[in-house]
C-alpha positions in Angstrom: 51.4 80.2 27.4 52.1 76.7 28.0 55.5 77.0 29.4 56.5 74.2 32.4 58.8 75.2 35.3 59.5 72.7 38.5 61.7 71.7 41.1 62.1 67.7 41.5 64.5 64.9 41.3 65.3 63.0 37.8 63.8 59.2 37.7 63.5 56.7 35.2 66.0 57.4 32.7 65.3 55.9 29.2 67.4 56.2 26.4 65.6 55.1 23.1 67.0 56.2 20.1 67.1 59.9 19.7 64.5 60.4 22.6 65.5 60.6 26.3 62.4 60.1 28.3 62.4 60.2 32.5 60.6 61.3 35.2 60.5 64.1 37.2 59.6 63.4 40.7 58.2 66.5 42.5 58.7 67.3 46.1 55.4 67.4 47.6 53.4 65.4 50.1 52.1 63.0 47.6 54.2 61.6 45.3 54.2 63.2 41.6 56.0 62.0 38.6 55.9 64.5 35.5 57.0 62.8 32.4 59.8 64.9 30.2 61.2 64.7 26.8 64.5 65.4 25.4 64.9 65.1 21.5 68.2 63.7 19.9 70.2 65.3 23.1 74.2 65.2 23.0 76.5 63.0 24.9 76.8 65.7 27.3 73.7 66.6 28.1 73.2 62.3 28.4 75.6 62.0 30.8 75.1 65.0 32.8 71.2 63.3 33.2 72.7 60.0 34.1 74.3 61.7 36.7 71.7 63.8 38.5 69.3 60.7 38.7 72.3 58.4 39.9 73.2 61.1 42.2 69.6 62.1 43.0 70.0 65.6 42.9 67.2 68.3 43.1 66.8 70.0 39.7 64.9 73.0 38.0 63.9 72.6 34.5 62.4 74.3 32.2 59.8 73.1 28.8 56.7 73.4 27.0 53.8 71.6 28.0 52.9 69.2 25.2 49.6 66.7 25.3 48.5 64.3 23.0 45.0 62.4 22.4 44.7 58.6 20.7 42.7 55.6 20.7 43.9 52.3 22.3 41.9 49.3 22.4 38.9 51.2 22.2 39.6 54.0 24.6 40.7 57.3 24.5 44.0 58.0 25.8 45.0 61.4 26.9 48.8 61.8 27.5 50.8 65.0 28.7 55.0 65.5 28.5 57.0 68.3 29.2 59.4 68.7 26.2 62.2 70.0 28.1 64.8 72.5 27.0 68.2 70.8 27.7 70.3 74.0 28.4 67.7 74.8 31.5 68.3 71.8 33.6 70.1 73.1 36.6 71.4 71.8 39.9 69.8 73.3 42.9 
């Protein structure tokens, strides 16, 4: 199974297009940002996002763990997201 659970703060909000794209900044000793996905969300589920990171509220969220491989300039790139299920995100 490649299902993605955690506990973290919402950063780095970016709205483009139908993709919502931020961070989510784990509580640990070292700093951790885990990059998460949200397809064509609602205004409501935009808004209540805006919110948490404005607010910087701890969050649980749930997703699937998605990676991807591609070239660039010559090198291989290896990128991982969390495509997060809206309806999961909840205030802790």
């Amino acid at each position: 199974m490649n299902i993605f659970a955690g506990v973290g703060k919402i950063q780095d909000m970016c709205l483009n297009g139908r993709v919502l794209k931020f961070n989510l900044s784990i509580l640990q000793k070292r700093p951790c940002l885990i990059p998460c996905v949200i397809f064509d969300p609602d205004e409501k589920v935009k808004k209540f996002i805006q919110g948490l990171q404005s607010d910087e509220q701890v969050v649980w969220l749930k997703g699937i763990l998605a990676s991807n491989e591609f070239e660039y300039k010559g090198k291989q790139i290896r990128k991982l997201e969390i495509l997060t299920y809206p309806n999961s995100i909840k205030t802790i």
